[in-house]
N, C-alpha and C positions, 0 to 999 in steps of 0.2 A: 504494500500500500504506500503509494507516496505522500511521503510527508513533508509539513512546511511545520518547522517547530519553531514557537511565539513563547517567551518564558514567560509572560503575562497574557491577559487574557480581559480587555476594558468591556465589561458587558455592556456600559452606556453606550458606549463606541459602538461597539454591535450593533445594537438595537438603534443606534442612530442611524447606520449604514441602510439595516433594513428599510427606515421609514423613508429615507433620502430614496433609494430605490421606487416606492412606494410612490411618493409625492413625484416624481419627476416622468410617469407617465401620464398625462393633461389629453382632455379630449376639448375642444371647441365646441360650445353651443352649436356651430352650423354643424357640425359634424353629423352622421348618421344617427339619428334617434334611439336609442337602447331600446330592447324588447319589453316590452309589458312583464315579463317575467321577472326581467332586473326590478324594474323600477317596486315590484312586488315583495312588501319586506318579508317573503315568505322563511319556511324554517332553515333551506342552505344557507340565506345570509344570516341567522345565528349563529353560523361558526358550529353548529353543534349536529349538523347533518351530513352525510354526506349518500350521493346517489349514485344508481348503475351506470351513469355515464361518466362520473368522475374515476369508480369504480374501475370504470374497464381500464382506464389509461396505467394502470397496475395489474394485470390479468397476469404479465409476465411472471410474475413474481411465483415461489412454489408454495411460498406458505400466505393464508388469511392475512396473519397476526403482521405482518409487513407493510400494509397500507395505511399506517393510521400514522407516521409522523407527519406534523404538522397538518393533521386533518381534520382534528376537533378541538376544539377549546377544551381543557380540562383533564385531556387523557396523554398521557406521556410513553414513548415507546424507545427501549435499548433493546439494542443488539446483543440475540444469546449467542453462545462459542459453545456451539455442539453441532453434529454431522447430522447426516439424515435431514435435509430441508430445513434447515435451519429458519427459527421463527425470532419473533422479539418479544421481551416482555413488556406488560401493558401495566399503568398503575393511574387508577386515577385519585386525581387531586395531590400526587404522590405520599397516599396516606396505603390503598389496598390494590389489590388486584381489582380490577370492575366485575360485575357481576355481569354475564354475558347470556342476553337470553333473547333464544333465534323461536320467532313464528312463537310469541308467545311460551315456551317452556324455556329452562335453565340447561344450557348445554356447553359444549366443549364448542370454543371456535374453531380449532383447526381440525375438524370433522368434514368441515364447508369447504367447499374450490369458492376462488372469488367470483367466478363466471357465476356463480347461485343466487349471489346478491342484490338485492332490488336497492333495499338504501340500509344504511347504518345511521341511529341519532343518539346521542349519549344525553343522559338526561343525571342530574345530580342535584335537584331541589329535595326537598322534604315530602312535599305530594307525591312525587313521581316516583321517589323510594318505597314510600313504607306501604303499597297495595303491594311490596313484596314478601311484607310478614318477616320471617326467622331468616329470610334470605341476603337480607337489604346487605349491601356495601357503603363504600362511600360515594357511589356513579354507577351507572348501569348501563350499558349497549344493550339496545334492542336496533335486534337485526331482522329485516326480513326481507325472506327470498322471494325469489322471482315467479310471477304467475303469467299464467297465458293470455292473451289478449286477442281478441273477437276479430276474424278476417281472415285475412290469406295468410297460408303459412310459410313461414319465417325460419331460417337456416342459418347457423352462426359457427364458422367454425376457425378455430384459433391454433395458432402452432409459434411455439416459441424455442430457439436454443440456446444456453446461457452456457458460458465461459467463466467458472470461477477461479480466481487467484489470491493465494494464499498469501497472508503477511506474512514476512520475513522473520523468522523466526532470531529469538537473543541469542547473539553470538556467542559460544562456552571456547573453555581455551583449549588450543591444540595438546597433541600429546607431551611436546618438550618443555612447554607451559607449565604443563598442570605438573611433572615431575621439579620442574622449578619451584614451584609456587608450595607443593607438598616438603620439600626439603626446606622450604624458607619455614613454614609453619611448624616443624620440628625444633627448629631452630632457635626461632622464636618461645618454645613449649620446655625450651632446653635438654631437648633431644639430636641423636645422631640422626646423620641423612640416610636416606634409602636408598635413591639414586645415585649410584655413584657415576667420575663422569664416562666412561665405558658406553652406558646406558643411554646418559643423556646424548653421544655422541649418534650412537644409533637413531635414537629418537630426530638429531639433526638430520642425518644423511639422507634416511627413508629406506636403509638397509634392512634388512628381516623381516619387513611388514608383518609378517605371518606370526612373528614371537614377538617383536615390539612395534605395537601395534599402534596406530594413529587414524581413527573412526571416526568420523561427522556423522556419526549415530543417526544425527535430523536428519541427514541431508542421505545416509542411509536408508531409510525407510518411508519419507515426506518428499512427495513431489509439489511441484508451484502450481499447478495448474487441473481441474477435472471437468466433469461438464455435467451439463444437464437437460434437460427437453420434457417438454408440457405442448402433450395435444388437449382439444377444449370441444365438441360440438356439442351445441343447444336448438333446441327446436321447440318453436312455440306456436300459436294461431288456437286457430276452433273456431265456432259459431258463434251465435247468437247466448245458448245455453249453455254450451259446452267448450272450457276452455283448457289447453293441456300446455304447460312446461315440462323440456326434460333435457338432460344434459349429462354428459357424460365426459370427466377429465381424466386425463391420466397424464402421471408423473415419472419420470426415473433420474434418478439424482446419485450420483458419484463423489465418492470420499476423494482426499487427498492421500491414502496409501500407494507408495511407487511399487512396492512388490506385487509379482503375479505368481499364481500358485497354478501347475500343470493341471491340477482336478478344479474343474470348476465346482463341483460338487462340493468343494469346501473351500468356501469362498473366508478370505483375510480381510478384503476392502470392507470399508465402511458405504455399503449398498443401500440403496432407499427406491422404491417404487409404492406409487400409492394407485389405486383405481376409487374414486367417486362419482357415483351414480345420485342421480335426483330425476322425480316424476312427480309433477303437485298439479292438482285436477281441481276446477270447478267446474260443478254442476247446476244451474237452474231448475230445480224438479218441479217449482211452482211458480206462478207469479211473484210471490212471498217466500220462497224457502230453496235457500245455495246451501248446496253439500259440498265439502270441498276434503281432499284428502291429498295429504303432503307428503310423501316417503322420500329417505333420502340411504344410502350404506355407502359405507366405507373400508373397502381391502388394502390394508398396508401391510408391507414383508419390508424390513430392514436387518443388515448382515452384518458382522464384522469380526474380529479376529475376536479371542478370548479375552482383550484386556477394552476396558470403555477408553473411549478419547481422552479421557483426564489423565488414567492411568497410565496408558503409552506415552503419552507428553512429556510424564514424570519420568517416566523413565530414559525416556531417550535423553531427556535435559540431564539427569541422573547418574549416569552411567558416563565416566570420564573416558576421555576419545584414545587412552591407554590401557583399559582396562583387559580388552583380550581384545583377538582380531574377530573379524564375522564368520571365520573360518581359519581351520589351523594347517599348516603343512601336508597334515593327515586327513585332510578332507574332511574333517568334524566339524561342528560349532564352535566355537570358541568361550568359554565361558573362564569367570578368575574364581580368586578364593573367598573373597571379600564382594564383587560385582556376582553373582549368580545368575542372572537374570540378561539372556541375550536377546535383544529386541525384534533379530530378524528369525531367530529361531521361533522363538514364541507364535511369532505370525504365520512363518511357513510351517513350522510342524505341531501344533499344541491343538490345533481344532479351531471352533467359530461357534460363534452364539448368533442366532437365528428369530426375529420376533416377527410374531402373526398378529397384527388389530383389525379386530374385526367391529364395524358399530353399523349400527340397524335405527333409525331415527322414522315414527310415526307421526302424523297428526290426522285425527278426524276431526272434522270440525260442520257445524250443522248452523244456520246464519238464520232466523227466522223473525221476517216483519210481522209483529202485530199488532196494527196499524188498525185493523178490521176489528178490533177488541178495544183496543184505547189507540187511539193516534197518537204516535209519538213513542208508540213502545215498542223494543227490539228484544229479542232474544237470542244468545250466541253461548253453545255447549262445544267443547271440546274432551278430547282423549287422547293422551298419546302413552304412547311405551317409546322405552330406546333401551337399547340394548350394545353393552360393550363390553369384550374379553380381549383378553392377552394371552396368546400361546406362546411359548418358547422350545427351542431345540437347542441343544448343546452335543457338542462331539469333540472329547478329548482324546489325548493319547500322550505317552510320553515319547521323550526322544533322547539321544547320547551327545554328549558333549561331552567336552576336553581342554583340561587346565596343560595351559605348557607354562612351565615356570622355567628361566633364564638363570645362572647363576656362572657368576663370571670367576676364574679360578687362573691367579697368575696370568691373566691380560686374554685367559682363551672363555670361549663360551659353551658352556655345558649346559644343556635342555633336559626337565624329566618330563616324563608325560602324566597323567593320572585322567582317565574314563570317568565321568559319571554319567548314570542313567543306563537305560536301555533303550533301545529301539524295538518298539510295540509295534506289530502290524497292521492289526487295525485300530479302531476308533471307538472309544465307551460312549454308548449313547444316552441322553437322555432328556424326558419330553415332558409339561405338563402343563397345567395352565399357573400364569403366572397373576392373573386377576380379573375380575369380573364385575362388573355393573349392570344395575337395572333400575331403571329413575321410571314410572309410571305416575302422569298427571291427569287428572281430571280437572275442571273448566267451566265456571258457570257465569255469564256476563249479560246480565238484565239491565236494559238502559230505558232510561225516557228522555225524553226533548220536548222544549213547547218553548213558542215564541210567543213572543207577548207585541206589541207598537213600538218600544224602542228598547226592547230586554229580552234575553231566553232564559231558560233555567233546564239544567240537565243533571240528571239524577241519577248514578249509577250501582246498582251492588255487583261487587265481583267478589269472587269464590274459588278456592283449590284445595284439593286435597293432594298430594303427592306422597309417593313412596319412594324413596333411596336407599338402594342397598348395595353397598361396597362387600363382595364377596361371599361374606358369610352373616346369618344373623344378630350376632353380637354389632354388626357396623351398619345398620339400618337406622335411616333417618326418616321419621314419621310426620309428615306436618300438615297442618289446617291452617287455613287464611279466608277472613271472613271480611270484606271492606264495603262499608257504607261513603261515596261521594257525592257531593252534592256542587256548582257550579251557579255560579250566577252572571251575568252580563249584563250590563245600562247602558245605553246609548253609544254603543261601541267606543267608548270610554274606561269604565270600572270593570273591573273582575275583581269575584271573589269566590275560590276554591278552599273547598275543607274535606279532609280524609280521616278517618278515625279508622281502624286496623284492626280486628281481635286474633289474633293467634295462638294455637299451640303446637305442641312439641314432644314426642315422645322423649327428647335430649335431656330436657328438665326433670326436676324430680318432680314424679308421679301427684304427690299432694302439693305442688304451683306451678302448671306445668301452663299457662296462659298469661299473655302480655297485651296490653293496649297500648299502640302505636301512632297516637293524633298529628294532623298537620292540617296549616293553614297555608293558603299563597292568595297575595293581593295584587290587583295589577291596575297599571293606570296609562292609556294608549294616550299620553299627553300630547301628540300632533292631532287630534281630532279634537280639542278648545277650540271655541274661538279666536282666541288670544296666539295660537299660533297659524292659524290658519295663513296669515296675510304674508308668513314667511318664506319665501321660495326657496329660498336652503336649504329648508326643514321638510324633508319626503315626508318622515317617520320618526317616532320618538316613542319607545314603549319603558316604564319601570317598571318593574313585579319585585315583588319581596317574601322569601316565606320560610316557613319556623317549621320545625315539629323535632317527633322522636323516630329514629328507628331502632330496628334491632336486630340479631342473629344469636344464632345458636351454635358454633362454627367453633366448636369442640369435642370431641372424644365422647361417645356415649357411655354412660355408667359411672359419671365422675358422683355424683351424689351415695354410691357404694363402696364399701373398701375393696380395695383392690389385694388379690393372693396371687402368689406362684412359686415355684418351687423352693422350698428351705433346702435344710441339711440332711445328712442323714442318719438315724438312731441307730447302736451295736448293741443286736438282740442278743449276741452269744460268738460262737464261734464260726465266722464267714458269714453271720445274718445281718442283714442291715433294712431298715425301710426306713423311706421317701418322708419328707413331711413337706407342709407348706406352711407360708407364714404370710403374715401382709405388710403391702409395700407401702401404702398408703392411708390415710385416716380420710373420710367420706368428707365430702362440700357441703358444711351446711349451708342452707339457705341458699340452693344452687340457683342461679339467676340467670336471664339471657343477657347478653352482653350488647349495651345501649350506646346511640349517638344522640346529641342535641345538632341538629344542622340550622343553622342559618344562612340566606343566601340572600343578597341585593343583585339585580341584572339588571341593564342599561343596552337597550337596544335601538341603534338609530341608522337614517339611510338620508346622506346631503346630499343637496348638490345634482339628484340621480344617479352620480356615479359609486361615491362612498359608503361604503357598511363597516357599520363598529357595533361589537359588543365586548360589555365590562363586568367582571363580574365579584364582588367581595363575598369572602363565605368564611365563615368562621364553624369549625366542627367540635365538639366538646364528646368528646369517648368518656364512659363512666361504666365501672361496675365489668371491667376486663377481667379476664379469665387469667391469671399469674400465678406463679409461684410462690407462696409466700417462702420469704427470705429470711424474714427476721427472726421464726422462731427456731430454738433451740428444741431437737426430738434426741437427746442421746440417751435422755432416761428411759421415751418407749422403746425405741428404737427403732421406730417407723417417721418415715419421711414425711414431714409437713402436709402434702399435697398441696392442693388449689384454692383459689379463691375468688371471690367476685369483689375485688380490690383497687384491679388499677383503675389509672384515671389518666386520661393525655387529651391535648389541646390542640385544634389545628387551625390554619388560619392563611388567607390568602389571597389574592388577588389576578385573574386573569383579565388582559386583552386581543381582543383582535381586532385588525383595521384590512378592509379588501377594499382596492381602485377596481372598477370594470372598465373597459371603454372599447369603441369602436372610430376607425378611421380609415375611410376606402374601404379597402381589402383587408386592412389591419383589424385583429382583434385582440385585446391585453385583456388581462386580469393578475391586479397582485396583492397578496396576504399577506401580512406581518402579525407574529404572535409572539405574545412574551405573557409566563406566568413567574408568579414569586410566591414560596413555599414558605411556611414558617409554622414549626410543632415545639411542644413544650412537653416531656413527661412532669405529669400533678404527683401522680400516686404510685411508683413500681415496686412497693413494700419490701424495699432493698435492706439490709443488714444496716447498721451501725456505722455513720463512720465520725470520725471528731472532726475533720475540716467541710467546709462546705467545696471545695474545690474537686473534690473527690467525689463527691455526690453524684448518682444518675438524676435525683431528683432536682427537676429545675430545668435538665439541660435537654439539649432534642432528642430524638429519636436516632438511630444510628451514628448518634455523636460516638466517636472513637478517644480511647481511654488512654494511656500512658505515661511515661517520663521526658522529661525535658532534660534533650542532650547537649550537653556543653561544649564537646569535643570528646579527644583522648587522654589518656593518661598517656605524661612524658617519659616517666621513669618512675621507678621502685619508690622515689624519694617522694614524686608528686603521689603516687597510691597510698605512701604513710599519712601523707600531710593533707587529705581528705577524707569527708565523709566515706566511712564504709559502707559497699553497697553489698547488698546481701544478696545478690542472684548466681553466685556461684563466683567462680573463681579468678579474677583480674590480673592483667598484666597490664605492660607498658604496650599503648597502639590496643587496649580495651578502650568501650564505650565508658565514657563519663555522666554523670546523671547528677541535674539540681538538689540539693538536697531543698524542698520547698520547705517542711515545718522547720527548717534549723534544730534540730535534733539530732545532730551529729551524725546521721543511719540514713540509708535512701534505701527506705521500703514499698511497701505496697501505700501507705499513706501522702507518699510524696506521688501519687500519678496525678494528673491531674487531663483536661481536657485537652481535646487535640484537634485543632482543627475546625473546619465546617462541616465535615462529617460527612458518612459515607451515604448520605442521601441529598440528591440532587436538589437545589434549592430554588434554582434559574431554570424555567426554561424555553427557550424563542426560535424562532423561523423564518423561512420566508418561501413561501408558492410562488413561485410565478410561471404562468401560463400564455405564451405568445403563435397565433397563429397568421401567416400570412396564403393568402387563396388556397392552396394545397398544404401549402407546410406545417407543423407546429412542432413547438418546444414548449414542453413543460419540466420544471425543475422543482425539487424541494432541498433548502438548505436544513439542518439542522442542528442546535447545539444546546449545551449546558454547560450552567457556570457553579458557581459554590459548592464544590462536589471535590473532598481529600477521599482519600484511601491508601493504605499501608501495603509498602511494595511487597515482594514474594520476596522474603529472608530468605527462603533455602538457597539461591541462588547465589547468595551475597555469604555464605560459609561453609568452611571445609571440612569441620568437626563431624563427625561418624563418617567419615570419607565419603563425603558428597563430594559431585562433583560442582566447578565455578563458572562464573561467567568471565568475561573477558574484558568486561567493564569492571568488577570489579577487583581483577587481577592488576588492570591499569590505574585504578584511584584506590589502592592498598596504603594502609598507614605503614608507616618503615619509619628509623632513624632517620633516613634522607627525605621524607618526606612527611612531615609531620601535621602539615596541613590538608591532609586528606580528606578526602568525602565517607570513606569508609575504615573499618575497623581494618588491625592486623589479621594476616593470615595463622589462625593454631589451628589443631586437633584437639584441643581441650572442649571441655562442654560452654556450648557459646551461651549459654543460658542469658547471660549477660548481657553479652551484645546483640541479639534477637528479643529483647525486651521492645515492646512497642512502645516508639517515643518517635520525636519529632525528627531524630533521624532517617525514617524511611518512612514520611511521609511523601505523597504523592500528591499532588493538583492534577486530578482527571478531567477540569472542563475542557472542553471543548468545540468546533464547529465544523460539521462535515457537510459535502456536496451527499446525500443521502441517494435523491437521484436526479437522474435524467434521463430524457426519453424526446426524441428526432423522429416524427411520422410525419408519412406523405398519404395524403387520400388520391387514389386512382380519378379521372375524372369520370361522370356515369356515360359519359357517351363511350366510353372507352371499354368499362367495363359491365357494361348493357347488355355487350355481346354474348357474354355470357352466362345472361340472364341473375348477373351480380346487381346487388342493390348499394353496395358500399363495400369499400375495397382496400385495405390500408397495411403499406409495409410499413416497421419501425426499428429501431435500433434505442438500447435503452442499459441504462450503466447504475448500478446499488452499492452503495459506500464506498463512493469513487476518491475521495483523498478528506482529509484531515486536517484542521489545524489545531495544533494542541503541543504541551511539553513534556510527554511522555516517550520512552521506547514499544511500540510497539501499538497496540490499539486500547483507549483512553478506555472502551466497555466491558474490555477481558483483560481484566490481571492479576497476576498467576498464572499455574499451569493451567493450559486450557487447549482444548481442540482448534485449528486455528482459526482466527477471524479469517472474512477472505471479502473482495469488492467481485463486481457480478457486469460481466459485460455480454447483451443482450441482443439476439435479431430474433422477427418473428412477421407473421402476418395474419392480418382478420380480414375474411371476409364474410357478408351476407348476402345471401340468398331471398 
């Protein structure tokens, strides 16, 4: 990935950049009139919707969860570091994950191809939450897919192939390196060297490969580059009554593994193929009554060697480029005494782990006016099931490998050999299900409506009962949701909405297992005054404001009973023994669901005809969390605290959007700018005891990161006397040095103190911009975040248990000669010390990426008419295309991690 590294990062600056962009596309009154659509403040311009046509301009993409930077107000998405289709994580308000619920039920997004999608709108007030009962989050995506529409039928078929490349992996040090760097760290340890220079002289020449050995481990087993390809058709139309969607996507997506194994049958790569199917049907069966039925399945197979991505990462970083060769003289593995673990053997001879998801998604759904009973009133039942398991297959075996140990003897070279292992012929196999889900909803949504001369009033009760069951009985979630809404409207002016909530919960204890869930929202469409009327600035001006409670249940069934499992075991006599059980835990009293307060102020407005803003302030108050209590002391029972409905945390925030639209000629623009700012407080985490407040979790954010303030090194033995002792184990000269904060002559656990802005994102901004000229268009999304530390990956930075190093920090090593270094000396001593989290290896993760881009041409229809094409369009399109930030490597994955990689894109759609 290329990088532009900025050691600071001006978010004002940013954000000014964005809006400069913003403001300096101008359209002139004569210019061509905007469509009725623009000038319509409908729900796209809240910033909080997005539709199948903005949709499609991301069809490329293989996973859902990849469309949403910079697409909604409210919802935040980073880039996960894992194979198989790699998705992003979503957080809204960045307080939770959002609650994701497709066609009306609670489901997994990435079940969905993005071709399924009709529109997405995130909604995060207090009305729009709590009709979800024990479910509620802090925001909610409600998605729904695509249905058929009345006419002739309609063919849409989509072909994409992407080109992914790996970021470059942290440089480790070569083999003469690491023997250098090992002999210094003895040294340092006040020990004798290992390397003598014999060895090292080998290790220069490149002599013996085979016995002294010199591996790019990474660069052994990691290629730069794999692919991938997404076909797409959809087919829609029908009648008058009868209306049919259906669509069919398929996937196959390639790891970065460069090994190939002769049997394909036992596949090493990291493989991914998904098939998604959808078919949703509406029927007319009466004047008054649509039946409509949604099914949707999903077959994924994903492949790869026996170790997961993390774990191969680790090791390949892990394993020093001297450690053995990949093969020895004798045509074996190569394996050390100390290194056991060969990375290319593991892949080509160990076996592969193999996973089947299978999910099966239902909806009936029955629509009925009646209108012929009371006007104004509707009835709408639903049903669904889904269904989801995980098969796995494994197949190991063992295999032989061979230590050659070197030992130099009056300047000659003497080699022993020593076998381990055997060579197994064939393969242990073994098969089962690795998990299982069954979420079955029912549906009951009775509305009325009545207009009045300048007011309506609409009245709703909705209803569900749901079952969720994770595997087995013991992990069934049971729940009822009972909502009374009520609606009002005056002169299209005032609104006033109220939801009241009853729910329950098998989660809770049996005798209060039911919560009431109230909310209010008020609104006020202030450009329909008089008083603004006379303004032509002024399209639209709407405020709403609104309060309430929710809540969830969104922990662990049976916490209200004590928990047992296996004790010790009793000596009945001679060879007799029996089993006992004891308990781990002491029961919840008073088990409670776990509550928000939300408040929310929105500000939505439309100048000029071309401008849309919306603002949004919300303040969340969490009470009565589900924690651990900390503070008590159980060593007299002997059982463990358990839980409680104790915490309390605060959250609080502000988002904006601003979109330019316009037209000129042939020219069409559109540009968005978003910036949110995050701010949480933990109230209550019923933490232990501490005597300073700086020590405290209480008070400070959430994913605040904890530690010591490092000073530097220590000079010498004399500077070690003449300081605070620090008590993390054993110091030398070129160890970390650490504040002593209470002056207490000890740098203990009481001197950590806070660190940072913490490992939760606090900023975060954009910018869309969408340009088309006759045929062409470019759309792009920027993306970044700012007030965001996180603590680098120690292993890399220490030798101790014979890890291996990086090459950074073999080059910024403390020494005598070098006393102002970035990092500690090199030992083998237990670095306990200098792996202390402190402000030494903190990190600044903000950053701003080109997220994407995407270059389409539409065919013209005279052209492609011919073949009875209705729209036609090749494109070319690029996903985390470069970076500006001051990090090594990618600001979203740090640590070991599978690798990030950017996504470079051709594809074509046409319709029929």
């Amino acid at each position: 990935m290329k990088k532009i590294i900025i050691k600071y990062i001006n978010i004002l600056t940013v954000w000014g950049l964005l809006l400069s962009s913003a403001q300096a596309q101008t359209v002139s009154k004569d210019d061509n009139i905007l469509s009725d659509s623009l000038k319509t403040p409908a729900n796209r311009w809240s910033h909080t919707t997005v539709s199948a046509d903005e949709l499609q301009k991301s069809n490329w993409m293989l996973n859902s969860t990849n469309v949403y930077y910079q697409q909604l107000l409210g919802i935040t998405a980073s880039q996960l570091a894992r194979p198989n289709a790699p998705g992003s994580k979503l957080m809204a308000r960045n307080i939770s994950y959002p609650l994701v619920i497709i066609d009306g039920v609670e489901r997994d997004i990435e079940n969905f191809a993005i071709s399924e999608i009709e529109n997405i709108e995130f909604v995060s007030d207090a009305t729009a939450l709590a009709i979800y009962g024990f479910k509620a989050k802090a925001g909610a995506l409600l998605i729904t897919t695509k249905q058929g529409k009345g006419g002739k039928l309609n063919i849409e078929a989509n072909y994409s192939h992407g080109v992914k490349f790996a970021e470059k992996p942290q440089p480790m040090v070569d083999a003469k390196t690491y023997a250098l760097g090992y002999n210094e760290a003895r040294i340092n340890d006040g020990r004798d060297i290992v390397y003598d220079q014999n060895a090292i002289d080998y290790y220069q020449s490149g002599q013996r490969p085979m016995v002294f050995a010199d591996v790019d481990w990474y660069d052994e087993v990691m290629k730069d580059a794999a692919y991938y390809n997404q076909y797409n058709v959809s087919v829609s139309g029908g009648s008058k009554n009868i209306k049919t969607f259906t669509s069919i996507n398929y996937q196959t997506d390639q790891g970065f593994i460069k090994l190939s194994k002769p049997d394909k049958d036992i596949p090493n790569q990291f493989q991914y193929s998904s098939l998604k199917l959808r078919s949703n049907l509406s029927a007319r069966l009466t004047n008054s009554t649509v039946f409509k039925v949604k099914l949707a399945g999903r077959i994924t197979e994903s492949s790869r060697g026996n170790d997961t991505g993390y774990n191969l990462i680790k090791i390949l970083y892990n394993t020093p480029a001297n450690a053995f060769p990949v093969k020895t003289e004798n045509g074996k593995y190569g394996i050390g005494k100390k290194f056991k673990v060969n990375p290319v053997a593991k892949l080509m001879e160990t076996g592969f782990y193999k996973d089947h998801i299978r999910a099966l998604t239902t909806n009936f759904i029955i629509e009925q006016d009646l209108k012929g009973i009371v006007p104004g009133l509707r009835l709408t039942a639903s049903l669904s099931h889904d269904n989801f398991s995980r098969l796995y297959e494994i197949k190991t075996k063992e295999h032989e490998s061979e230590i050659v140990t070197p030992v130099f003897k009056n300047g000659e070279l003497e080699l022993t050999y020593q076998t381990v292992g055997k060579n197994q012929g064939s393969y242990n196999f073994n098969s089962g299900l690795g998990w299982e889900k069954h979420r079955t909803n029912g549906q009951v949504h009775v509305s009325y409506a009545k207009a009045f001369s300048n007011s309506s009033l609409n009245l709703d009760y909705i209803g569900f009962i749901e079952n969720y069951r994770l595997k087995d009985l013991r992990n069934t979630y049971n729940r009822v949701s009972n909502n009374l809404i009520a609606k009002y409207s005056f002169a299209d002016k005032y609104e006033l909405e109220g939801v009241i909530n009853l729910s329950g919960s098998n989660i809770l204890d049996p005798k209060d297992n039911w919560g009431y869930m109230p909310a209010v929202k008020v609104g006020w469409i202030a450009s329909n005054e008089k008083f603004f009327q006379n303004l032509d600035m002024l399209n639209y001006l709407k405020l709403d404001m609104s309060y309430g409670i929710i809540g969830n249940d969104h922990f662990k069934p049976d916490q209200y009973i004590s928990g047992y499992g296996g004790g010790g075991r009793i000596l009945l006599g001679d060879n007799a023994t029996i089993n006992t059980i004891k308990r781990y835990n002491l029961p919840v009293d008073n088990l409670a669901y776990q509550k928000q307060k939300i408040f929310n102020l929105r500000v939505q407005t439309q100048l000029f005809d071309h401008w849309f803003a919306t603002a949004n302030i919300f303040k969340n108050s969490s009470y009565d969390l589900f924690i651990t209590q900390q503070h008590l002391v159980s060593e007299v029972l002997g059982v463990q605290p358990g839980l409680a409905n104790v915490g309390k945390n605060d959250y609080k925030g502000y988002e904006l959007a601003l979109t330019y639209q316009g037209l000129s000629g042939d020219w069409k623009y559109s540009v968005t700018g978003r910036f949110s700012a995050y701010d949480n407080e933990i109230i209550n985490v019923d933490e232990k005891p501490w005597p300073y407040e700086y020590g405290k979790r209480t008070g400070k954010r959430l994913g605040q990161l904890f530690g010591y303030k490092a000073i530097g090194f220590f000079k010498d033995q004399n500077d070690i006397e003449n300081s605070p002792k620090q008590l993390f184990g054993t110091v030398n000269p070129g160890s970390v040095k650490y504040a002593d904060i209470d002056n207490n002559g000890t740098v203990d656990e009481y001197d950590r103190i806070a660190l940072g802005e913490g490992n939760k994102p606090r900023c975060n901004f954009g910018l869309n911009l969408s340009v088309a000229y006759k045929n062409f268009s470019v759309d792009m999304v920027v993306d970044g975040i700012a007030k965001y530390e996180t603590l680098m990956n120690r292993s890399l930075y220490s030798i101790n248990y014979d890890n291996n190093f990086s090459q950074e920090y073999y080059d910024n090593r403390w020494s005598e000669n070098n006393q102002n270094a970035k990092y500690p000396a090199l030992t083998l001593e237990n670095n306990e010390n200098n792996l202390q989290e402190s402000t030494l290896w903190l990190e600044d993760c903000s950053f701003v990426k080109l997220r994407t881009l995407r270059i389409a041409y539409q065919f013209p229809k005279t052209l492609i008419g011919r073949i009875k094409a209705t729209n036609a369009e090749v494109f070319l399109a690029g996903y985390n295309l470069f970076s500006i930030d001051n990090v090594e490597g990618d600001p979203e994955a740090r640590g070991f991690h599978y690798p990030m990689h950017r996504v470079l894109s051709a594809g074509i759609n046409v319709n029929f």
